[in-house]
N, C-alpha and C positions, 0 to 999 in steps of 0.2 A: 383381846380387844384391839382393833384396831388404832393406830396413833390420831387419825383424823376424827375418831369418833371421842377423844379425849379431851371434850369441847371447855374452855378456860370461857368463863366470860368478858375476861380483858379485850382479848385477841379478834373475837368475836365482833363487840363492840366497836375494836376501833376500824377492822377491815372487812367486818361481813357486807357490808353497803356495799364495796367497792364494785363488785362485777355486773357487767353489763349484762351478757345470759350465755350459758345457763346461768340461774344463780344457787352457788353451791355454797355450805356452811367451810369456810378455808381450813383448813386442819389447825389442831391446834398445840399451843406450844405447853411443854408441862415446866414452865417454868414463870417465875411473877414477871408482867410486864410492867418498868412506873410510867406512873401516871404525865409525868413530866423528868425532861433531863434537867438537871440542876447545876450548877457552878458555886464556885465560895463566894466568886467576887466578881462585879459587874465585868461585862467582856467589852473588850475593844468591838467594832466593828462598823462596816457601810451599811446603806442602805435598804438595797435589794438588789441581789445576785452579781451578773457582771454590770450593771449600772450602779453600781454601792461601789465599784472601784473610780468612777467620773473619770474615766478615760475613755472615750471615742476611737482613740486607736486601738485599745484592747478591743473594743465592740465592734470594728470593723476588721479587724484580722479574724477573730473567732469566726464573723460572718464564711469570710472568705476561705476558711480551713473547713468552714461546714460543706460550705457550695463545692470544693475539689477534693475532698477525700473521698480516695477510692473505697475506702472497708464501711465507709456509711453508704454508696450507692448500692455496695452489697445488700447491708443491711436491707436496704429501702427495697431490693428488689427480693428479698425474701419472707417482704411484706405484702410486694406485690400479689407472688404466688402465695400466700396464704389466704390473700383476700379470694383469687379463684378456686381454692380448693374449697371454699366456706361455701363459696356457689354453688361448686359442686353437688357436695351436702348435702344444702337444702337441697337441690333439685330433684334428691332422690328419692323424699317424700311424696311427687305429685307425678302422674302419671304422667306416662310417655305417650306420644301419637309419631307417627309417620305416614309419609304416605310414597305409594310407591308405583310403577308401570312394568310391568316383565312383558315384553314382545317372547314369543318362541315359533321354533317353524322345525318340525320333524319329519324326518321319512320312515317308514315302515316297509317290510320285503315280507310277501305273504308266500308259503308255497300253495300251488295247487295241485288238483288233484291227479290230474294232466303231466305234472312236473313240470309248470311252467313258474315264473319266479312275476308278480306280481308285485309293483311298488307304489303306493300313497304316498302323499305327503299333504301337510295338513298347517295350518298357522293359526295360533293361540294367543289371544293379546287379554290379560290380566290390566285393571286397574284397582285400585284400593285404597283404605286407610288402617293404619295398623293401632292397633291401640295396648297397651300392656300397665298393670298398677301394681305392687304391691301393699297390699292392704295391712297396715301397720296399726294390727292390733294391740301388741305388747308395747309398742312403741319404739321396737329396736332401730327403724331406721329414726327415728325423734333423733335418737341418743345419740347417732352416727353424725350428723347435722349439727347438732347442739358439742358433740365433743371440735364440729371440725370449725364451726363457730368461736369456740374458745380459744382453739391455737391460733387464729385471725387475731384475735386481743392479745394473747397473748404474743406474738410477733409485733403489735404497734407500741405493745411496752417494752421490746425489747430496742426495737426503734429509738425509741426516745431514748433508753438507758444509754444506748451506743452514742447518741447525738450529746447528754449529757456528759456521759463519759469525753468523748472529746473535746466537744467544751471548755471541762477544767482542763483537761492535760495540754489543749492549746496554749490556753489564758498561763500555765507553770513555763510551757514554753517561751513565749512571750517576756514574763518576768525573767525567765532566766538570762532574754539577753539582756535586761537591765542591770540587771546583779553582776554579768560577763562586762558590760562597759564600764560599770563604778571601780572595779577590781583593775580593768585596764588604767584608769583614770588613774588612781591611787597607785599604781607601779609607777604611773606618769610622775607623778608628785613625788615619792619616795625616790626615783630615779635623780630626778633636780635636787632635794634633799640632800644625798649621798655626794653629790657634784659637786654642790658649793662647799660641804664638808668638807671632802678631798681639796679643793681648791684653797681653803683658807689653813687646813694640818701643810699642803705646799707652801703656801707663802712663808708660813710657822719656819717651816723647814728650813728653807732658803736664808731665813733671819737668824737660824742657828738656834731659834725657839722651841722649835719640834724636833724629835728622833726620829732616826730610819724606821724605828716600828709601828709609832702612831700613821706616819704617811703610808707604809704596809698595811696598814688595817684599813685607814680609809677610801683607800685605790681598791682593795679589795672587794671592799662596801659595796662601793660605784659598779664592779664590773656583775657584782651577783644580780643588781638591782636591773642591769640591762639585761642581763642573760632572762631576769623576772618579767620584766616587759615584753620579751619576747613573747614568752609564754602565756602572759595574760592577753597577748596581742590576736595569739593564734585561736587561744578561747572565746573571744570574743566573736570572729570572723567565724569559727565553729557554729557560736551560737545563735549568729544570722543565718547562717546557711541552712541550720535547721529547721528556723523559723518559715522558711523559704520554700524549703521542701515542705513542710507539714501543709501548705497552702498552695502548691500546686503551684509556685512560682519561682522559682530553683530554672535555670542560674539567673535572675534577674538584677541581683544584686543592689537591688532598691529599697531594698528593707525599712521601712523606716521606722527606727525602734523609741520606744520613750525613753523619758531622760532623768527621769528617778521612780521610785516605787509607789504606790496610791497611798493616800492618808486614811489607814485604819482609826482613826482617833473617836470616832461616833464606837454608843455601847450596843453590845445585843440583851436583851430582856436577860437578867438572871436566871428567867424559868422558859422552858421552851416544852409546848405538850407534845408529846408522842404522836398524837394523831396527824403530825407532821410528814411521818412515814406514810401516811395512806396513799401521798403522790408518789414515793418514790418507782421510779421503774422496774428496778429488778425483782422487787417485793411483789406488784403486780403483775409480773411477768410468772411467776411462781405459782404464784393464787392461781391463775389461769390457766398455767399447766396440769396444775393437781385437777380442777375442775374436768379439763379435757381427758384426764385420763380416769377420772372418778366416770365420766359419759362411757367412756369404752369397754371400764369395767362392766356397767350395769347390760351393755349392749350385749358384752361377747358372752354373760350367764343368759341372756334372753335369744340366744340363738339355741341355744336346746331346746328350747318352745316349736309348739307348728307355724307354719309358715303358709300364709292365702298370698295368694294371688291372681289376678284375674287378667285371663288375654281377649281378644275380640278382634275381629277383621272384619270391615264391609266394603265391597265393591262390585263393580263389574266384570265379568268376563265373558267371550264371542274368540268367533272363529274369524270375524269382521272387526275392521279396527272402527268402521263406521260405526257399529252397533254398544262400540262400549259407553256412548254417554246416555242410550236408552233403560229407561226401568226395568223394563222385561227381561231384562240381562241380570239383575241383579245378585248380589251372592252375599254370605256372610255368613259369620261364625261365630259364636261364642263360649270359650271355654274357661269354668274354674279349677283352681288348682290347690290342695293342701299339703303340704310335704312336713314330714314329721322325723328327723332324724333317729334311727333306732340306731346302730351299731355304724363308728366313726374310728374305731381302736383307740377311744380316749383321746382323739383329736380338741372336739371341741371342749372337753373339763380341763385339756392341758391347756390351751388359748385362754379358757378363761380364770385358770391359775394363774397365768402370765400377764393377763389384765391386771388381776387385783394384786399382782406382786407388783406393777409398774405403778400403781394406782399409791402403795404404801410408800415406795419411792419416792414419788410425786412429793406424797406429805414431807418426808423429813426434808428433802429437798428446800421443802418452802419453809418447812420450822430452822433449818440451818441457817437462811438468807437472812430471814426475820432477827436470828439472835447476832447472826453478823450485821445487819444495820443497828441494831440498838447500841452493839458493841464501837462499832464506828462513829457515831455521834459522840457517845460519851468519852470516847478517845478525843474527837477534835477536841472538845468544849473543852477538855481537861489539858489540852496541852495551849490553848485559846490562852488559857491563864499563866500559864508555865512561861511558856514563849514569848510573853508582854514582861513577864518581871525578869524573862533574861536579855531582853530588849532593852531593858532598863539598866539591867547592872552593866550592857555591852556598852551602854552610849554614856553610863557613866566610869567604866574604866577609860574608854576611849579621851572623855575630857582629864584624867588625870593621867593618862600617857603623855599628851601634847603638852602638858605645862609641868612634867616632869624634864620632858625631851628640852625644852625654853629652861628650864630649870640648869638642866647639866652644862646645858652650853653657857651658863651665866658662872656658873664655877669652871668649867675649863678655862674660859678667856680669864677668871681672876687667877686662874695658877689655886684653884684649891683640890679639883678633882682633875683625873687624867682621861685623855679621850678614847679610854676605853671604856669609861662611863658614859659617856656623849652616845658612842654606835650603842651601845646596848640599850639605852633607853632609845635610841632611833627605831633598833629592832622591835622593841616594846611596842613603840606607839602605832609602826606599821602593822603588828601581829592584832592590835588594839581594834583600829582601825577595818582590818578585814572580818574580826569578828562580827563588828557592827551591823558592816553589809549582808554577810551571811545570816545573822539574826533578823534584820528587816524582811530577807527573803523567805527566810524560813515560816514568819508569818503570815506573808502572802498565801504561799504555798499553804500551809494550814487553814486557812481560811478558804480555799479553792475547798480543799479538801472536806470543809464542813458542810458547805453546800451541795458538795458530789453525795456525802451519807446523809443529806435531809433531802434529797431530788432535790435541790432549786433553792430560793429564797427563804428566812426560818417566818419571815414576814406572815402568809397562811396559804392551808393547803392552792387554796384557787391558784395558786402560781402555779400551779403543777401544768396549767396548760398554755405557760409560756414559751417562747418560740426557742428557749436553750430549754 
C-alpha cells in the first residue's frame, strides 16, 4: 500500500482544503498529529510578527533586504517560469489552428520522341487553415495541465518560504548588530572600569600603600580590556557591514542600527492549534509537489491507452495568385487518427514505474517537512520558556555581580580584602554582564525563529497572506 493512501484523519483535516487544483487528498503521516502545541507556562511575546517587535527600523531594513536580494529575484523568476509552463499545459488541452500561404514555382524537363529536351514550368500558390486536436478521452492531457498547474503553486509557495525565510534571517541580522554594539559598549565601560582601578592601585602605590603586584595586576587588567575593545570594536563594524550587504547597500556605511533589543514582555496564548501550519510555505510547497506528481503518475499509466486525434485543413489552391480568394478553388481535408501502442520494449511501463516511484517520493517528501514543522514549533515554544528563565537568572546574576564588584571595593579601601578580590569580581561582573546580552539575544532570535516554524504570526492562519 502505498504511504499516501495511508490516510490519518488529522492530517487530512487540517491540510486537505489547502490546494487550489488539482485537489488531491495530501499523503499522510503515520504518526499522531496534536491538536494544539502546548507550553507549561504563559510565554513572553509581541504582537504580530515583525510588527510585535515596534520597531520601524526592523520593518524598513527587512523591506529593503527583500527589494535587493539577489536569491529571492531568483526565486520570483522561477515563479515566473512556472506560471508559463502552467500556460503551457493548459494549452495543450484545446486545439490548435494555423494558418498558412506556400507560394511554389517548378520546372519540369520532358524528353521527346524526337530526342528533343522539352521544359515547363508551372506556379502553385496554396492558402489554408490548419487545424489539429487531440481528443482527450482518458484525460491524459487533463493530468499533464493539472500536474503543470500544481508546480505553479507549488513554486508561489516556495516564493513566499524564501521571502519568509529571509525575513527572519534579516530581522537575526539586524539584532545581531544590536547585540555587536551593547558588547562594544560594555568593553567601553569595563575598559574605564579597569583604568580608574589602575589609577587609584597607582596612587596606592606611590603612597607606599599598594605593592608592585597589585599594580601588576591591575595595568594588566587595563591593557587585556583594550586589546577586548578592540575586538568588540571590530565585531561590531563586521556586524554593520553585514547588515549592508544583506541589503544591497554595502559599502554605504550608513547603517543605521538600533540601540537596544525589542520588549518581549506581552505573552503568547499557552495553546497554540496546529492548524497554524496550514499557512506555512514549505508544507504547502510539498502538498503541491506530491499533487503534481500524483497528475503525472495517473498521466504516464494512461499513455498505454489509444490515443484520437483529429487533423483537418481547409483552403485554396490555383495556379493563379488571383484565384486563391475564389470559392471555386476550394480544397480541404479531414483526417482521423487512433494510435494504440503495441510493442515500446517496456518503454512506457518503465516511465510509468518511474512516475509512481516519484509520486511515493513526493509523499514522504511532504510526511518529512510535516514532522519537521511540528518538530520545530515545539522546539521554539519549549526553549520560549527556557530562555525567559535564563533571561532571568542572567539579569539576576548580573545585579549580584555589580554589587559584589561595589562590594569588594568597599573592603579593599578598608584594608580587609586584597585587590585581587576587587579584579576578580570585576571579571565576574564583566563575564555577568555579557551573558545578559547574549541571553536577551538569544531570545530574539528564538522568537524570529518561532514565527519562521508557524509561517508568520501565531495570531491566525489569514496572516499567511501577509506581505513577510
Amino acid at each position: 500500500m502505498k504511504l499516501y493512501q495511508l490516510i490519518l484523519p488529522g492530517i487530512v483535516t487540517i491540510l486537505g482544503g489547502c490546494a487550489v487544483s488539482p485537489t488531491v487528498d495530501p499523503p499522510q503521516l503515520t504518526c499522531r498529529i496534536p491538536d494544539s502545541f502546548t507550553t507549561d507556562t504563559v510565554l513572553i511575546s509581541p504582537d504580530a510578527y515583525l510588527s510585535h517587535f515596534n520597531d520601524s527600523g526592523l520593518e524598513s531594513y527587512v523591506q529593503r533586504v527583500l527589494e535587493h536580494n539577489n536569491d529571492l529575484k531568483v526565486a520570483l523568476n522561477n515563479l515566473k517560469v512556472a506560471r508559463q509552463e502552467a500556460i503551457i499545459g493548459g494549452a495543450a488541452r484545446l486545439p490548435s489552428l494555423s494558418a498558412g500561404f506556400t507560394p511554389s514555382r517548378s520546372k519540369v524537363n520532358s524528353k521527346q520522341s524526337n530526342g528533343s529536351i522539352v521544359s515547363s514550368t508551372s506556379s502553385n500558390y496554396n492558402l489554408g487553415l490548419n487545424f489539429s486536436w487531440e481528443i482527450d478521452v482518458w484525460g491524459k492531457v487533463y493530468n499533464t495541465a493539472l500536474a503543470a498547474g500544481a508546480t505553479y503553486e507549488q513554486q508561489e509557495e516556495l516564493y513566499r518560504s524564501a521571502r519568509l525565510s529571509l525575513a527572519c534571517n534579516a530581522a537575526k541580522t539586524y539584532y545581531q548588530a544590536v547585540r555587536a554594539h551593547k558588547l562594544m559598549l560594555l568593553a567601553q565601560q569595563t575598559l574605564e572600569s579597569y583604568r580608574r582601578t589602575a589609577d587609584i592601585i597607582q596612587s596606592r602605590y606611590n603612597l607606599g600603600v599598594s605593592d608592585a603586584l597589585d599594580l601588576r595586576l591591575a595595568l594588566a587588567n587595563a591593557d587585556s580590556a583594550e586589546a577586548s575593545l578592540q575586538t568588540a570594536t571590530i565585531n561590531f563594524q563586521s556586524a554593520l557591514r553585514s547588515c549592508e550587504v544583506l541589503a544591497g547597500e554595502y559599502p554605504a556605511a550608513a547603517f543605521e542600527h538600533a540601540q537596544a533589543f525589542p520588549d518581549l514582555s506581552k505573552s503568547i496564548p499557552s495553546l497554540l492549534p496546529s492548524e497554524l501550519l496550514t499557512r506555512r510555505p514549505d508544507i504547502l510547497a510539498a502538498e503541491r509537489a506530491f499533487a503534481a506528481s500524483h497528475q503525472r503518475a495517473l498521466r504516464s499509466r494512461k499513455d498505454l491507452l489509444p490515443s484520437f486525434s483529429l487533423t483537418s485543413s481547409v483552403g485554396t489552391s490555383s495556379n493563379e495568385l488571383e484565384d486563391l480568394l475564389k470559392s471555386d478553388f476550394l480544397v480541404w481535408n479531414l483526417i482521423g487518427n487512433v494510435t494504440q501502442p503495441i510493442f515500446q520494449g517496456g518503454q512506457l511501463r518503465a516511465q510509468s514505474e518511474i512516475a509512481k516511484l516519484n509520486e511515493d517520493s513526493a509523499a514522504v517528501s511532504y510526511a518529512q517537512i510535516v514532522l519537521k514543522a511540528f518538530s520545530e514549533v515545539e522546539q521554539a515554544l519549549a526553549s520560549e520558556t527556557l530562555l525567559q528563565k535564563s533571561r532571568n537568572a542572567a539579569a539576576l546574576a548580573a545585579g549580584q555581580n555589580e554589587a559584589s564588584e561595589r562590594l569588594a571595593w568597599e573592603q579593599y579601601a578598608s584594608g580587609i580584602s586584597e585587590i585581587i578580590t576587587v579584579l576578580e569580581t570585576q571579571r565576574r561582573n564583566l563575564s555577568a554582564q555579557t551573558a545578559l546580552i547574549d541571553a536577551d539575544y538569544s531570545r530574539v532570535a528564538n522568537r524570529l525563529d518561532l514565527y519562521l516554524a508557524l509561517g508568520g504570526s501565531y495570531d491566525s492562519p489569514k496572516d499567511s497572506n501577509s506581505s513577510l
